[in-house]
C-alpha positions in Angstrom: 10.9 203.6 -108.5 9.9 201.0 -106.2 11.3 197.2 -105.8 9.1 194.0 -105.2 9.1 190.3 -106.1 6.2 188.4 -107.7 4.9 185.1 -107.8 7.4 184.7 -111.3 10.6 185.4 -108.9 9.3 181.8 -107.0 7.9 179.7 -110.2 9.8 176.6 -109.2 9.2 176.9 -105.3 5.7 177.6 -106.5 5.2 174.4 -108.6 3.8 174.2 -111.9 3.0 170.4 -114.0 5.6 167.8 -113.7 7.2 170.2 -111.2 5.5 170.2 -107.9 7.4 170.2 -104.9 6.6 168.1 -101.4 5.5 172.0 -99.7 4.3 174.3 -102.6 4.9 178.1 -101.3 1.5 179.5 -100.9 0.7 183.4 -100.8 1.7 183.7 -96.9 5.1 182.0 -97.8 5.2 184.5 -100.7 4.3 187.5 -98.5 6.9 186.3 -96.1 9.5 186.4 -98.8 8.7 189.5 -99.3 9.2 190.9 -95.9 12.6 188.6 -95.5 13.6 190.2 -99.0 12.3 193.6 -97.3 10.6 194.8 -100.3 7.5 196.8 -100.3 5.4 195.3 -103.5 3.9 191.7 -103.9 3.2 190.7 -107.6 0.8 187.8 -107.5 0.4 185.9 -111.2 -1.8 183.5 -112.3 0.5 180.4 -111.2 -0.6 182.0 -107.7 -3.7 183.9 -108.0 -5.2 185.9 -105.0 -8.4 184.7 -106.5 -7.5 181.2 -105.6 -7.5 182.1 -101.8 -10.8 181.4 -99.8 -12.7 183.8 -98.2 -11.2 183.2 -94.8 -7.5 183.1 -96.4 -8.1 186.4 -98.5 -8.5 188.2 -95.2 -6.0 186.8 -93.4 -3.3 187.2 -96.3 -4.8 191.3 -96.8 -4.7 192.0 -93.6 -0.7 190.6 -93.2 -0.1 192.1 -95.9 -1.0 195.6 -94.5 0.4 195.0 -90.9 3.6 194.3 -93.1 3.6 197.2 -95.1 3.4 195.2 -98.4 1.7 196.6 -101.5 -0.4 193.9 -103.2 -0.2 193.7 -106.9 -2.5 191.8 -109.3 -1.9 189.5 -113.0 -3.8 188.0 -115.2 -4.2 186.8 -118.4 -6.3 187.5 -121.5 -8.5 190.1 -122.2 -11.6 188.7 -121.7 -13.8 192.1 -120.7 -16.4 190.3 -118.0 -12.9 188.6 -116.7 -11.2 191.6 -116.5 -13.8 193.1 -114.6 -14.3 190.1 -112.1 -10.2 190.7 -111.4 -10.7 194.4 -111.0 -13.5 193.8 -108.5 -10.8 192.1 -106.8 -8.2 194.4 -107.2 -10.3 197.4 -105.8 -10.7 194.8 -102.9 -6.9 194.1 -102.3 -6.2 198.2 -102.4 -3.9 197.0 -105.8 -3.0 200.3 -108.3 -2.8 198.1 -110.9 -3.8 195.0 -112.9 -1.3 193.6 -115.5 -2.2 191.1 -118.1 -1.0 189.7 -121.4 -3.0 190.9 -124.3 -3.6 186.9 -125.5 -7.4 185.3 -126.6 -8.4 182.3 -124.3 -6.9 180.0 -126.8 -3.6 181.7 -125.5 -2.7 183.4 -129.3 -2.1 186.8 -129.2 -4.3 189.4 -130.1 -4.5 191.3 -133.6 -4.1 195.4 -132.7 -7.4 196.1 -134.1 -9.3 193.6 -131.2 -7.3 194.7 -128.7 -8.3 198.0 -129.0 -11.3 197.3 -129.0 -11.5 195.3 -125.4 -9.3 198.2 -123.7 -12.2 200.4 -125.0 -14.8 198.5 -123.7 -12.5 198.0 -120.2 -11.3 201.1 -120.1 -15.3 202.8 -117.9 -14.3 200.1 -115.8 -10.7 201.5 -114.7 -11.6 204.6 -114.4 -14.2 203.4 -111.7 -11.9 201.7 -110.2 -9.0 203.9 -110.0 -6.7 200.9 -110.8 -4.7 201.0 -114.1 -4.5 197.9 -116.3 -1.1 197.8 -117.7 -0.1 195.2 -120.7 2.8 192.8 -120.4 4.9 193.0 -123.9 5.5 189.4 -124.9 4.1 188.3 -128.7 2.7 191.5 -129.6 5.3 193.6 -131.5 6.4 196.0 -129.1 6.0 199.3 -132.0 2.2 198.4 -132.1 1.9 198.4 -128.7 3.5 201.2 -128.5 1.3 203.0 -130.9 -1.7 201.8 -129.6 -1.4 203.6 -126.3 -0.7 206.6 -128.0 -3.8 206.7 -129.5 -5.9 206.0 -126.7 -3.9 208.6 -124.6 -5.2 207.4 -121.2 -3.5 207.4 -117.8 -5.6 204.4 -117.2 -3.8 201.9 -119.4 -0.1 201.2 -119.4 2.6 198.6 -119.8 4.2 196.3 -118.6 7.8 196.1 -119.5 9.7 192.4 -120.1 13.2 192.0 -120.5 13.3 188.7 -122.2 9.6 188.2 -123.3 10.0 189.7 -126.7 12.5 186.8 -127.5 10.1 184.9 -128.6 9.1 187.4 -131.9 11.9 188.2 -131.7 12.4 191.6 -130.6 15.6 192.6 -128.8 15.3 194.0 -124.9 17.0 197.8 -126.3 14.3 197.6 -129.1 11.2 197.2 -126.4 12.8 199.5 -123.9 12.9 202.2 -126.7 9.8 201.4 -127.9 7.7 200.8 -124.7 9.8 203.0 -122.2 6.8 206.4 -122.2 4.2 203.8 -121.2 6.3 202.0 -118.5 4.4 201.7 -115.0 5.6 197.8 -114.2 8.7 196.9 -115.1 10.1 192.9 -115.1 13.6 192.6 -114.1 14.4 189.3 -116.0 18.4 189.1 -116.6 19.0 186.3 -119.0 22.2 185.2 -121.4 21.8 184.1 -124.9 24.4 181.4 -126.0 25.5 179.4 -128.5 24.7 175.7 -128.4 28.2 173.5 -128.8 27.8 172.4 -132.5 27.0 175.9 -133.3 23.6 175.2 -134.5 21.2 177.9 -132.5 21.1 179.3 -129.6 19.8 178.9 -126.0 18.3 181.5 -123.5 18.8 181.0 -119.9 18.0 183.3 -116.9 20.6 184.4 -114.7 20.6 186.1 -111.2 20.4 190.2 -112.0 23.5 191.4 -112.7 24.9 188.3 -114.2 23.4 188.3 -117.5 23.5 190.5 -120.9 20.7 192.3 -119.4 22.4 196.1 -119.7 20.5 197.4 -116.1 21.7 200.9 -115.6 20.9 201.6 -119.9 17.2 200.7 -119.4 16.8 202.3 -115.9 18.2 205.5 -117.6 16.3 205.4 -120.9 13.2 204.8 -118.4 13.8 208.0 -116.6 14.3 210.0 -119.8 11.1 208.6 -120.8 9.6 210.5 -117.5 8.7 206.6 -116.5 8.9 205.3 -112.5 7.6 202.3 -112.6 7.5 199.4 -109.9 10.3 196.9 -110.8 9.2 193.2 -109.9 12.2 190.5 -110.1 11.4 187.6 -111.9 13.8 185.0 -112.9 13.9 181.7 -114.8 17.1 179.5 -113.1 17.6 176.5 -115.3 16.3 173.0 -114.4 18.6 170.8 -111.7 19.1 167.1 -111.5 17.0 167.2 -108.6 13.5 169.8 -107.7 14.5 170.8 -104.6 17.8 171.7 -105.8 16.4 173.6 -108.5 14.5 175.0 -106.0 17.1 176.5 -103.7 19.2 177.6 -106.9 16.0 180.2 -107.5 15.8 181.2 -103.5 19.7 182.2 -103.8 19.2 184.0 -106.9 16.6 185.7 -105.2 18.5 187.0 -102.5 21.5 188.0 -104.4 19.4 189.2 -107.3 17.6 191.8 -104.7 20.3 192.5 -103.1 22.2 193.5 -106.7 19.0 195.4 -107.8 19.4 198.0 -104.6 22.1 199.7 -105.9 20.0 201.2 -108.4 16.8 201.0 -106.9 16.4 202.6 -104.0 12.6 203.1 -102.5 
């Protein structure tokens, strides 16, 4: 198994609306967080897309990217078949082994099973062309039909990409996806999160914490991963709660970054 950050570990230093910092980090500042973190895989998401970059920048950023020794990593969204291709094309480009996406329509609803299918049909000549595997993030989707799906199109060329918190939202519990996604597994999202109780006792609120300080039960997944025969890349990604101020919420997320990384090595080790 292999460690990295993605553009989801830096959301806040990245900017998104109603959030945008005075110096956004751009891909270099992401690659160099990389290198500072020491980690040998780069996730780049659509709040920071490669395909953004011009032609001049897309150079320069591959070719740091290779004196550093970084593995580039591709996300998207939808499954949009002439989209998907246009990011593979990409992909192939940056020397990426995969391509993850969320299985959503471009209204953003998820897809039903039986249209899904059919796009990672029609995708699926593509990959194999390629040689880059399009793995799906879990999220609204319920993690058994995912599941299932894969099994019945049996191909190395399609995978998953596991969540910790995603399937919240359903909801689905993280030891319910784990068991259920685990044998597809070839990106995994290290999100560490607690769920608490609001004070009037009314519902409940999720909130990311730095890896190893949440309910996330690490060393249960990695295990039930390896007994699934799964080594997948694990990507930090972390949602720190809003501060009074950006650029404190801001350096919140770079700490958690560090120490998150830094609690992640003792079980990862690449």
């Amino acid at each position: 198994m292999k460690l990295g950050i993605g553009s989801y570990t830096y959301m806040w230093s990245i900017g998104f609306p109603n959030a945008v910092p005075e110096s956004p980090m751009d891909a270099f500042g992401l690659l160099a967080k990389a290198v500072e973190l020491d980690v040998r895989t780069l996730q780049l998401g659509p709040n920071l897309p490669l395909g953004g970059l011009s032609e001049r920048e897309l150079e320069r950023f591959l070719s740091a990217a290779q004196t550093s020794g970084v593995q580039i990593e591709m996300a998207t969204r939808g499954m949009d078949v002439e989209h998907l291709r246009q990011q593979l094309r990409l992909a192939r480009r940056a020397g990426c082994r995969m391509l993850r996406t969320v299985p959503e329509s471009l209204a953003g609803n998820p897809l039903a099973i039986a249209e899904l299918g059919k796009s990672l049909q029609a995708i699926l000549p593509d990959l194999q062309e390629a040689g880059i595997q399009l793995t799906l993030e879990n999220g609204r989707i319920p993690a058994r039909a995912l599941g299932e799906l894969l099994d019945t199109l049996d191909t190395e060329w399609i995978g998953i990409t596991l969540d910790t918190v995603n399937s919240l939202a359903i909801p689905e519990g993280t030891e319910e996806v784990v068991n259920e996604l685990a044998r597809h597994t070839s990106c995994f999202h290290v999100k560490d999160f607690i769920v608490r109780r609001e004070w009037h006792m009314m519902g409940f609120v999720v909130e990311g914490r730095p890896a190893g300080l949440g309910q996330l039960q690490l060393p249960s997944i990695l295990k039930t991963l390896d007994e699934a025969g799964a080594s997948p890349v694990a990507i930090l990604e972390l949602w720190p709660p809003e501060q009074p101020r950006l650029m404190e919420t801001i350096a919140l997320e770079q700490a958690w970054a560090r120490e998150s990384i830094q609690y992640l090595r003792k079980f990862i080790v690449d």
